[in-house]
C-alpha beads as a LAMMPS data file, in Angstrom:
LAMMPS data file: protein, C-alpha beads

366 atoms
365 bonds

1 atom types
1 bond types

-500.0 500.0 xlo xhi
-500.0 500.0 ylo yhi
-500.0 500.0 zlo zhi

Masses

1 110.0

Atoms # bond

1 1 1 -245.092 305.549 487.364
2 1 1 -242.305 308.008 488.472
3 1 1 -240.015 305.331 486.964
4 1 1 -241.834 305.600 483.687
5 1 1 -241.951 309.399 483.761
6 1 1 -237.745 309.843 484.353
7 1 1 -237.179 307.600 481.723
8 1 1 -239.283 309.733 479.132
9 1 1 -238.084 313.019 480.665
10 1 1 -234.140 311.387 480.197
11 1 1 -235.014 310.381 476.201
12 1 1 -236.458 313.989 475.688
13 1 1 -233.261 315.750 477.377
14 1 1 -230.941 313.254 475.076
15 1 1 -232.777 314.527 472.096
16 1 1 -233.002 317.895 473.410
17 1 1 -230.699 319.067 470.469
18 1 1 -232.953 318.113 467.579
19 1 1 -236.412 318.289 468.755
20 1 1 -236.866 321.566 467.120
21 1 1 -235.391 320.514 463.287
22 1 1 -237.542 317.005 463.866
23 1 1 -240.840 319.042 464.296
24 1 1 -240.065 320.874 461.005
25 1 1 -238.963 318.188 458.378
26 1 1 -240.716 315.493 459.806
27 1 1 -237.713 313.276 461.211
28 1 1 -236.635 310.796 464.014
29 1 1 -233.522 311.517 465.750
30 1 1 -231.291 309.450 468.229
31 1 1 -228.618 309.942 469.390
32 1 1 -226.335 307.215 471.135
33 1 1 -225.340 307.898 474.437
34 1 1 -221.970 307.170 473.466
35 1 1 -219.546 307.768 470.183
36 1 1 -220.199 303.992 468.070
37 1 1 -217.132 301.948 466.896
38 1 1 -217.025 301.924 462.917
39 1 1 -219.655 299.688 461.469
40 1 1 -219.478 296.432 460.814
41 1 1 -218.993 295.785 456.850
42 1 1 -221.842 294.347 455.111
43 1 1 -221.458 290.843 454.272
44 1 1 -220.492 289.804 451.278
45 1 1 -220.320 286.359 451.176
46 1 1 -222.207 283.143 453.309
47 1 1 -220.584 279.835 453.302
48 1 1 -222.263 276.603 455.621
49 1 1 -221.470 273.089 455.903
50 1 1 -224.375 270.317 455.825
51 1 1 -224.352 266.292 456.449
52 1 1 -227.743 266.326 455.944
53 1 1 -230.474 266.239 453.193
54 1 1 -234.520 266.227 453.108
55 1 1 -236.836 265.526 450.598
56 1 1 -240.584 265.957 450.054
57 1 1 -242.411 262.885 449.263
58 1 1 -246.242 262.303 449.113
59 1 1 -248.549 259.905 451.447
60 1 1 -248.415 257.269 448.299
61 1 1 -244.852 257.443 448.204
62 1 1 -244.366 256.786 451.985
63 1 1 -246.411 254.081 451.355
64 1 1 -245.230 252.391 448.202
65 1 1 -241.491 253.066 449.237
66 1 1 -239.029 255.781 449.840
67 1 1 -235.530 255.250 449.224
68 1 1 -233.402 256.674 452.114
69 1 1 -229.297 256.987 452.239
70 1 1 -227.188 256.473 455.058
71 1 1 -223.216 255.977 455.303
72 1 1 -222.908 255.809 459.002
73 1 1 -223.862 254.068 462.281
74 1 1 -224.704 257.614 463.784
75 1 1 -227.703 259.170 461.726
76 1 1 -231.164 260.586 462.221
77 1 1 -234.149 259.599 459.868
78 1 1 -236.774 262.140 460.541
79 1 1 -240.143 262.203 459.042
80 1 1 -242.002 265.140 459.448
81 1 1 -245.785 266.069 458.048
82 1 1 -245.863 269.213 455.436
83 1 1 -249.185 271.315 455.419
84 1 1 -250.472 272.252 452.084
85 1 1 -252.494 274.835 450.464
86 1 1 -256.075 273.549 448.352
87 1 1 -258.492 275.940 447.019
88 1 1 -257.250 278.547 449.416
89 1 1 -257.570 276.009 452.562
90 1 1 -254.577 274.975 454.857
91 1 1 -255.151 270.928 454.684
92 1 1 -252.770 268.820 457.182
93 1 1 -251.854 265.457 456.853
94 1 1 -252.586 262.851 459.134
95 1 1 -250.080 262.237 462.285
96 1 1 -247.508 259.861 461.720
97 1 1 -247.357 256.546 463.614
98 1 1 -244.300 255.656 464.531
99 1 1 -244.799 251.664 464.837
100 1 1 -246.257 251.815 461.187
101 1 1 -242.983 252.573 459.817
102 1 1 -240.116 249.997 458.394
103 1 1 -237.480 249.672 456.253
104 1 1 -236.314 246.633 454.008
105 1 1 -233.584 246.283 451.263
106 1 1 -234.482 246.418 447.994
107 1 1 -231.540 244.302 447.140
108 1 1 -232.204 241.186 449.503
109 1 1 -235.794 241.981 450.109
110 1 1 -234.895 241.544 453.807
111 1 1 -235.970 243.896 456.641
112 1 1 -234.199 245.744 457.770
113 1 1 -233.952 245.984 462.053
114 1 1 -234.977 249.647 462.701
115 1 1 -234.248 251.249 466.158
116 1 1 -237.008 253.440 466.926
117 1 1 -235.689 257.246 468.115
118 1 1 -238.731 259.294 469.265
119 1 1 -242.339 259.599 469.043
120 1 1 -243.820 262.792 468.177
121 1 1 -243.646 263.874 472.021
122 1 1 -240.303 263.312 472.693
123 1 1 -239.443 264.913 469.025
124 1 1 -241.097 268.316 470.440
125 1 1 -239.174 267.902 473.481
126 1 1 -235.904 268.081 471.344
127 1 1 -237.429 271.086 469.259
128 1 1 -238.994 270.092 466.798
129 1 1 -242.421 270.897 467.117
130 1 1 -243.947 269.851 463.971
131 1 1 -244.933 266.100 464.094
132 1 1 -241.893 264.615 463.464
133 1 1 -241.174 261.351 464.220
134 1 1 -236.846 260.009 464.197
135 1 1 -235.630 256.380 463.582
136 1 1 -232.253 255.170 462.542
137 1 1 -231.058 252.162 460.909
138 1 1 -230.111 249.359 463.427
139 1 1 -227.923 247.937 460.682
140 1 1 -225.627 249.766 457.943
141 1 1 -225.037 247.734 454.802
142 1 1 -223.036 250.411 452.304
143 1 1 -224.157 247.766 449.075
144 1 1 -227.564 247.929 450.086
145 1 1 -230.465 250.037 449.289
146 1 1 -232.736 250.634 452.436
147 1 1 -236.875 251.467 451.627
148 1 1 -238.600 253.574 454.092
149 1 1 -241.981 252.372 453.713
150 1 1 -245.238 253.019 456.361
151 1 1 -248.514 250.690 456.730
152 1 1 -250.592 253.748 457.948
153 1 1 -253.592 255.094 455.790
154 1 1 -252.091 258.015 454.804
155 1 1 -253.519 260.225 452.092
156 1 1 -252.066 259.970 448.805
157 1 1 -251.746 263.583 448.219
158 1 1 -250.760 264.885 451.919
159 1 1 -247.259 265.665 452.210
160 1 1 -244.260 264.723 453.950
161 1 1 -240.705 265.788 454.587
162 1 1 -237.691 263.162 455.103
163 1 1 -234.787 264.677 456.451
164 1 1 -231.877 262.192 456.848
165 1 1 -229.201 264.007 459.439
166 1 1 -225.531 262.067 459.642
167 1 1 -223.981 263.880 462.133
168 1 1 -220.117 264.035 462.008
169 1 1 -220.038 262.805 458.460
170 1 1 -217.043 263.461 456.608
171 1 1 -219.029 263.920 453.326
172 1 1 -219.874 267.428 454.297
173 1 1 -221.581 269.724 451.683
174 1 1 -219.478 272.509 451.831
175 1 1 -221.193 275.387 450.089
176 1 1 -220.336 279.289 449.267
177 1 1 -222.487 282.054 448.085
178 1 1 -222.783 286.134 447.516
179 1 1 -224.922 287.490 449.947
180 1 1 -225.976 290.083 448.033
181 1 1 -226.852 290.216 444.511
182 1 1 -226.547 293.199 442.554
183 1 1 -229.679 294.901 440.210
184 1 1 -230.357 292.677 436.975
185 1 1 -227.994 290.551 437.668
186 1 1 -229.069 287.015 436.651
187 1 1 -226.691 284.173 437.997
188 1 1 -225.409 284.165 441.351
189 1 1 -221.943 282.584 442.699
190 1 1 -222.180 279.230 444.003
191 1 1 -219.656 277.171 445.097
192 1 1 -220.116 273.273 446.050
193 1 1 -217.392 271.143 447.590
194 1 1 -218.232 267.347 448.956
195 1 1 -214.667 266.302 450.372
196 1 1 -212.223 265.223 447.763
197 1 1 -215.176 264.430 445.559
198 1 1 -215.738 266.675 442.122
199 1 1 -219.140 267.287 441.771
200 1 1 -220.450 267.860 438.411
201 1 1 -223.639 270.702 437.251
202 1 1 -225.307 267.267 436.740
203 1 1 -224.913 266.650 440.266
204 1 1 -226.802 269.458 441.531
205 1 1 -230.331 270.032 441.263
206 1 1 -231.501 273.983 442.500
207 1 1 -234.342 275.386 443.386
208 1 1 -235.368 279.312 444.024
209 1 1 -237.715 280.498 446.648
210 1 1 -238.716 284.381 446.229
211 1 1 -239.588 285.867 449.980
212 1 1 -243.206 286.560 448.518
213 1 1 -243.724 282.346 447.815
214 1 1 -242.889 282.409 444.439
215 1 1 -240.677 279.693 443.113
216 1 1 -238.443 280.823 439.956
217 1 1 -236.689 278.311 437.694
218 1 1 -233.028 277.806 438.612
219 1 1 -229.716 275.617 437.155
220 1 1 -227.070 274.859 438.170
221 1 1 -223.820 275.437 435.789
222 1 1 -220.384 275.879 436.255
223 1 1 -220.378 277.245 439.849
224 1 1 -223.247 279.524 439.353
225 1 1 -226.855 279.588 440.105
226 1 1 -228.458 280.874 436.716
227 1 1 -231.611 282.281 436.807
228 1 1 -234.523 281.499 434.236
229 1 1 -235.729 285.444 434.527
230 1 1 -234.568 288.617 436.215
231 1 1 -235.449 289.086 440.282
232 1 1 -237.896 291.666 441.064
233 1 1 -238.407 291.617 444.708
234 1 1 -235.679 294.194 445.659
235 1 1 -234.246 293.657 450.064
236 1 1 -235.554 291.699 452.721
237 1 1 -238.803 293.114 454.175
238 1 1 -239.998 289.731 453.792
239 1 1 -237.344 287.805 454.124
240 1 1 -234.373 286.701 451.925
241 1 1 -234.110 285.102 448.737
242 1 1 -233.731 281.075 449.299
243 1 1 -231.742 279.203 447.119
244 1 1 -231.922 275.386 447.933
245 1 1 -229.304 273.363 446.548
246 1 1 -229.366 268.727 445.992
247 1 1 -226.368 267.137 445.385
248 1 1 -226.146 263.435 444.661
249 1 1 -222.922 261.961 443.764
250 1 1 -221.378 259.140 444.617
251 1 1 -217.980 258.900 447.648
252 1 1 -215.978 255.830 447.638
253 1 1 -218.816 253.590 445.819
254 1 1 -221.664 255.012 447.652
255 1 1 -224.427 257.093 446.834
256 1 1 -224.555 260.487 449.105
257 1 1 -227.206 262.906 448.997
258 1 1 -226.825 265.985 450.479
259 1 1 -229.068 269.495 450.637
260 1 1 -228.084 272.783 451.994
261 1 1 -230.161 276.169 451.933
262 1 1 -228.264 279.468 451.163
263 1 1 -230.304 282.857 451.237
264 1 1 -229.403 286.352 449.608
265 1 1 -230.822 290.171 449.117
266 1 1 -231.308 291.081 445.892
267 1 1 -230.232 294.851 446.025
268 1 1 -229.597 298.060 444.129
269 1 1 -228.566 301.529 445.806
270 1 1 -231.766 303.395 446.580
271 1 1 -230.395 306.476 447.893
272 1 1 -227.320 307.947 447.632
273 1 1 -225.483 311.410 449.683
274 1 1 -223.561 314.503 448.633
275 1 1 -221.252 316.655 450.543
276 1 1 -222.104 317.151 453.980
277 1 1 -222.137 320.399 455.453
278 1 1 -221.662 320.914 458.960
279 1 1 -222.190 323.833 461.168
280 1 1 -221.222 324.736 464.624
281 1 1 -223.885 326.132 466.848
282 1 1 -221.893 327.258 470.173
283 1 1 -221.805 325.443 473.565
284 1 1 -220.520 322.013 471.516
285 1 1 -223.657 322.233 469.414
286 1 1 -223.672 320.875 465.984
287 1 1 -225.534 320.428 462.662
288 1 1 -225.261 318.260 459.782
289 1 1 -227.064 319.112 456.624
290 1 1 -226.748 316.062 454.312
291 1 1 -228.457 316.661 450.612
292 1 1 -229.410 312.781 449.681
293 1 1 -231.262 311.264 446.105
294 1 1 -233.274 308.300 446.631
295 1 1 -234.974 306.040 443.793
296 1 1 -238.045 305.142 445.229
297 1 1 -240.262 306.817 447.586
298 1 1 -239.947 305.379 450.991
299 1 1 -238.383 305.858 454.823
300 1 1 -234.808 306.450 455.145
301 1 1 -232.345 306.498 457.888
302 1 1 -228.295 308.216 457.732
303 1 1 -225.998 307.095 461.019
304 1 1 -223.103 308.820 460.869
305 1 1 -219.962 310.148 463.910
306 1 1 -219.512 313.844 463.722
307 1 1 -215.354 314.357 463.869
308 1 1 -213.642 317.839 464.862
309 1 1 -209.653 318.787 465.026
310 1 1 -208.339 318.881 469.206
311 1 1 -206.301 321.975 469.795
312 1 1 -203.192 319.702 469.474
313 1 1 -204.424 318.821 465.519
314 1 1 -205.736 315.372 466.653
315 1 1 -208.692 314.439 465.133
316 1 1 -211.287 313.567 467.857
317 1 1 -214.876 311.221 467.261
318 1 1 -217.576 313.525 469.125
319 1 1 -220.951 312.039 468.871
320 1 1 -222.986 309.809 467.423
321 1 1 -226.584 310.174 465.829
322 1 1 -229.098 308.407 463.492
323 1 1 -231.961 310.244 461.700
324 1 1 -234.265 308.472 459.399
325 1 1 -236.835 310.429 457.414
326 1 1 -239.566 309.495 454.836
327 1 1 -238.214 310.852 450.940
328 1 1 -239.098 311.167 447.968
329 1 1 -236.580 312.188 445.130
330 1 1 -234.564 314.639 446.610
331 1 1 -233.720 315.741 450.175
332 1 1 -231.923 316.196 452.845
333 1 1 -231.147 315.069 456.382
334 1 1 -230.654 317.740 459.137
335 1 1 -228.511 315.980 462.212
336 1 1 -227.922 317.584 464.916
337 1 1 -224.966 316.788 467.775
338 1 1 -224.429 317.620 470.989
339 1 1 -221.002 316.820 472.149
340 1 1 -219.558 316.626 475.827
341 1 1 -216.487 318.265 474.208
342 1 1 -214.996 321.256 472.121
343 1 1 -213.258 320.877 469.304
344 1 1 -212.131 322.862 466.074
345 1 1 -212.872 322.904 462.308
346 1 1 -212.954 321.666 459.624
347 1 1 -215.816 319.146 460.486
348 1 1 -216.412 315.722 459.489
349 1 1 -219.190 313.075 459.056
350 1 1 -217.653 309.676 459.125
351 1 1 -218.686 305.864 459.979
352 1 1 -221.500 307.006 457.559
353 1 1 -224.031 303.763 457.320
354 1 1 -227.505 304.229 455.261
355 1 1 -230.498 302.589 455.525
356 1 1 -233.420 301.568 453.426
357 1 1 -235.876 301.240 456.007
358 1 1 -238.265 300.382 453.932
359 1 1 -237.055 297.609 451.982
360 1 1 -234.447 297.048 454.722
361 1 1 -231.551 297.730 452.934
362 1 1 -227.988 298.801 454.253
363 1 1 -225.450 300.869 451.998
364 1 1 -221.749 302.155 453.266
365 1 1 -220.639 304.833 451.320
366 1 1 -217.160 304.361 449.748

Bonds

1 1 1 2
2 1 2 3
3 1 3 4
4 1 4 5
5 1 5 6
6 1 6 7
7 1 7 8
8 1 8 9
9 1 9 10
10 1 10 11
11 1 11 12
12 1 12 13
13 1 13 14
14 1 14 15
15 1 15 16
16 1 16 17
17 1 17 18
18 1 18 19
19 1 19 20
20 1 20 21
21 1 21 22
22 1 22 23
23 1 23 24
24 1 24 25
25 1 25 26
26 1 26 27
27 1 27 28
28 1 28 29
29 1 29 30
30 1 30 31
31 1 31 32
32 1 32 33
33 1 33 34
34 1 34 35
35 1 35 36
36 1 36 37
37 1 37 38
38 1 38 39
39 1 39 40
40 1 40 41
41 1 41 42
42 1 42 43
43 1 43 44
44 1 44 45
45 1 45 46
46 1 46 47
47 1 47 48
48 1 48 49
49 1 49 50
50 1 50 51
51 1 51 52
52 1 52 53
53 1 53 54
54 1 54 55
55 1 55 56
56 1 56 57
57 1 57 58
58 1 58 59
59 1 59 60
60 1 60 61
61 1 61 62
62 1 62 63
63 1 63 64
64 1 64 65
65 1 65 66
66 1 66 67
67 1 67 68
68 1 68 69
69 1 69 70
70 1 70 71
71 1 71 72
72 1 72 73
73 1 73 74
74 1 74 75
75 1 75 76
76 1 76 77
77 1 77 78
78 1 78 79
79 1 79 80
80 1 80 81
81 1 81 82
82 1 82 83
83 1 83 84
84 1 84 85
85 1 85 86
86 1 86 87
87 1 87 88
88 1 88 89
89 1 89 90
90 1 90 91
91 1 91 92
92 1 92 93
93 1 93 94
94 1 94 95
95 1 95 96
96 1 96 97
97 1 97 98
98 1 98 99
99 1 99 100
100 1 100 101
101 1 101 102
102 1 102 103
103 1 103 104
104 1 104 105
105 1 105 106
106 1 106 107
107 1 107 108
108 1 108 109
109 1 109 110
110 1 110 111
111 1 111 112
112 1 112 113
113 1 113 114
114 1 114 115
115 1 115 116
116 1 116 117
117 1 117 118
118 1 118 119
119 1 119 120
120 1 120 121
121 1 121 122
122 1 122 123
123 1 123 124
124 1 124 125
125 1 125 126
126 1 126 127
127 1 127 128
128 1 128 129
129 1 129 130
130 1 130 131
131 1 131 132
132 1 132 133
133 1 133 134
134 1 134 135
135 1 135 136
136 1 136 137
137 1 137 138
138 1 138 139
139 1 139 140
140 1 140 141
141 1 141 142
142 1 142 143
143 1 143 144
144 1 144 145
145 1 145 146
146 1 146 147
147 1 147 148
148 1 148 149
149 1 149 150
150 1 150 151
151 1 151 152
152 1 152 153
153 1 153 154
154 1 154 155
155 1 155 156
156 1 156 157
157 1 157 158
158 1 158 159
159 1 159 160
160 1 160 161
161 1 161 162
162 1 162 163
163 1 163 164
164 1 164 165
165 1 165 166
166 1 166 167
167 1 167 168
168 1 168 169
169 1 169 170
170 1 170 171
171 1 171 172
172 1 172 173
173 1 173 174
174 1 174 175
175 1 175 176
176 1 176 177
177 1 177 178
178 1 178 179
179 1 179 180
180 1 180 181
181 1 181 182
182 1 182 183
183 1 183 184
184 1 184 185
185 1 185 186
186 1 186 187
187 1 187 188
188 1 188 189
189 1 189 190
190 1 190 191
191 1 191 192
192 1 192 193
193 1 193 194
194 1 194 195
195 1 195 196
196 1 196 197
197 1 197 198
198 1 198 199
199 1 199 200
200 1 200 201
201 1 201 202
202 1 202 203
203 1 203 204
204 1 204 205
205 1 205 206
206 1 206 207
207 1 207 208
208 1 208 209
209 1 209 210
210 1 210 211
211 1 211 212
212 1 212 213
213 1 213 214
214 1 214 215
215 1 215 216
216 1 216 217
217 1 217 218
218 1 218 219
219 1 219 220
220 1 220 221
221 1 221 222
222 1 222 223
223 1 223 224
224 1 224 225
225 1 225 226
226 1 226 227
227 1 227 228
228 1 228 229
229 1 229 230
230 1 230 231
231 1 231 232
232 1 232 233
233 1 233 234
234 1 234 235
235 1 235 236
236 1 236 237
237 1 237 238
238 1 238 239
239 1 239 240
240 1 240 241
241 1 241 242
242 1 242 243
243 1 243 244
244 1 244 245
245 1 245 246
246 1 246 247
247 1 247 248
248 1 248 249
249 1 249 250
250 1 250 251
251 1 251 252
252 1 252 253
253 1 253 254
254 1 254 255
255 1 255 256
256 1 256 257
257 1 257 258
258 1 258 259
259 1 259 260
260 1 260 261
261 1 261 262
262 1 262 263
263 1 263 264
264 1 264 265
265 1 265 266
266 1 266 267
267 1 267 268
268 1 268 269
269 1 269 270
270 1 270 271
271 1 271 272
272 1 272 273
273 1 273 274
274 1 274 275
275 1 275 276
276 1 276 277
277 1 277 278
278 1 278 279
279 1 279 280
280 1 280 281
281 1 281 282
282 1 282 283
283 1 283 284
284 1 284 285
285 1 285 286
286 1 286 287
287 1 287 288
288 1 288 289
289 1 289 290
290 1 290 291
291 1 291 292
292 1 292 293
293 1 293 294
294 1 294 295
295 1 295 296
296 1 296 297
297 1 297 298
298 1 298 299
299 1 299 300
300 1 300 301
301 1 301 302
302 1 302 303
303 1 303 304
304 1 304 305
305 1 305 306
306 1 306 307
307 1 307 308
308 1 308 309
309 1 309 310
310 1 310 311
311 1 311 312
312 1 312 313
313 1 313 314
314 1 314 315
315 1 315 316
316 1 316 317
317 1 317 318
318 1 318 319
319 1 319 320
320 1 320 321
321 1 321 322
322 1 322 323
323 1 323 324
324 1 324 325
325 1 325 326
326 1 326 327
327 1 327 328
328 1 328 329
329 1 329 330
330 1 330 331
331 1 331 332
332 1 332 333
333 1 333 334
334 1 334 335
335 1 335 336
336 1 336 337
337 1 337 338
338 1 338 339
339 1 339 340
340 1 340 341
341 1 341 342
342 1 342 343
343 1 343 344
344 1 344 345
345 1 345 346
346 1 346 347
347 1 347 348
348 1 348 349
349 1 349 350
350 1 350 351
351 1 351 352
352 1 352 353
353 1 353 354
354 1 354 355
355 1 355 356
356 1 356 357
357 1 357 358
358 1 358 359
359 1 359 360
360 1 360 361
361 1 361 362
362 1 362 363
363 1 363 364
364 1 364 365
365 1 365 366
């Protein structure tokens, strides 16, 4: 307990300073207990590499034939139930049985020897933890056309995901996107390389996830994701934007599939600052008064390192402190400093970072 009660009594002396000005406008301050390095910059841009791709297939499917595509000795063929929604109900399919499963070309109408990976137990072991069951080719025939097909009673309208994993591949998806997408904005940059191999827009199939479920129409054309209508779910309180992109093309007279996922904010500038104002109280005591507009009504936060001239002209980084605030239209946040050293006018706020804590948005102010 005495433990408990230093720690409390060390958080109220480090925010000593602003106590008073948090009381009267309503305001969290903290202030790090030492000066922060500059931010890091927002990013900009996500690129990722896949030598992978899934599918969703139904229980009639899985039973009437699946076609699966593998280059390579060293692969993964994972089959893994989906739960679905019905009249408001979470239904999940039946558990997959692992010694129901087999594969035979379509070509030769041979089986096809099949080398049995892991059971659903040993899947959870390796992390996945919903069902899955793995298997891999025993034989790789780059002319033929393999069938994943099951005997098991499966439901004709359950669900199921097969993921095919080719690890090491050198027909990786290589795949670039903005991270952030700008207000009203209606295509997003999206670049797709698969080795040496052009891919075409008819190569590419798209699909857009909204972080509130809703799927929005997508295509694929000339390295951009183009929207069927404009995005209204503005940061990521609930998560990212999700676009999903399918390529299948064919390397060196075989067919390659491949699937990445890429997510991005959809973002405007909520609030914005005007000249800060800074005031020195005595005893290396400081306050900040920072006039800010915001958009749309919601909680706010300003981080920003208070800067002062040494006595030999150097300019010095004093503290550091983050306030965050609920707004509405116009305001202002008061942040007060306490530094462990003097220093001289003219003050400055720099390293300024703002957030949108609400829709958990960042801005840096140029």
């Amino acid at each position: 307990m005495m433990k408990k009660l230093t720690t409390v009594c060390a958080l109220m002396m480090l925010t000593s300073t602003g106590a008073m000005a948090d009381a009267a406008n309503g305001q969290t301050v903290y202030q790090f207990p030492q000066v922060q390095t500059t931010p890091t910059a927002p990013l900009k841009s996500l690129e990722k590499s896949s030598v992978e791709y899934w599918q969703q297939v139904s229980g009639k499917e899985l039973k009437q034939g699946v076609p699966v595509f593998v280059n390579q000795a060293d692969h993964l063929i994972r089959i893994a139930p989906k739960a679905r929604f019905e009249n408001g109900e979470v239904i999940k399919p039946y558990d997959l049985q692992l010694d129901k499963f087999s594969v035979k070309d379509t070509q030769s109408q041979r089986a096809l020897p099949v080398q049995a990976i892991a059971a659903r137990e040993q899947m959870q072991q390796a992390g996945f933890n919903d069902g899955s069951i793995g298997l891999k080719l025993g034989q790789i025939n780059g002319k033929g056309k393999p069938m994943l097909q099951t005997s098991q009673g499966l439901n004709d309208q359950d669900t199921y995901l097969v993921h095919v994993i080719e690890k090491g591949s050198s027909n990786a998806l290589k795949a670039r996107t903005q991270f952030t997408l700008a207000e009203h904005q209606q295509r997003l940059g999206l670049e797709l390389n698969l080795g040496q191999t052009k891919l075409q827009d008819k190569n590419v199939q798209l699909k857009l996830h909204s972080p509130t479920g809703e799927q929005i129409d997508v295509q694929y054309k000339g390295g951009e994701a183009i929207f069927a209508q404009p995005l209204t779910y503005l940061g990521a309180a609930n998560g990212y934007y999700e676009l999903e992109a399918s390529v299948d093309t064919q390397v060196n007279g075989q067919k390659v599939k491949r699937s990445v996922k890429m997510p991005f904010v959809h973002s405007m500038q909520t609030i914005s600052i005007h000249d800060a104002k800074v005031q020195a109280l005595g005893a290396n005591q400081y306050q900040a008064s920072v006039p800010v507009e915001v958009t749309d009504t919601g909680r706010y936060a300003i981080r920003a390192t208070l800067t002062g001239r040494a006595d030999n002209g150097e300019r010095i980084r004093l503290a550091t402190v983050e306030v965050a605030k609920e707004l509405e239209g116009y305001g202002q946040f008061l942040m007060p400093f306490s530094a462990t050293q003097g220093a001289n006018a003219p003050y400055r706020l720099v390293d300024i970072e703002l957030t949108d804590q609400t829709r958990m948005l960042k801005f840096t102010p140029q």
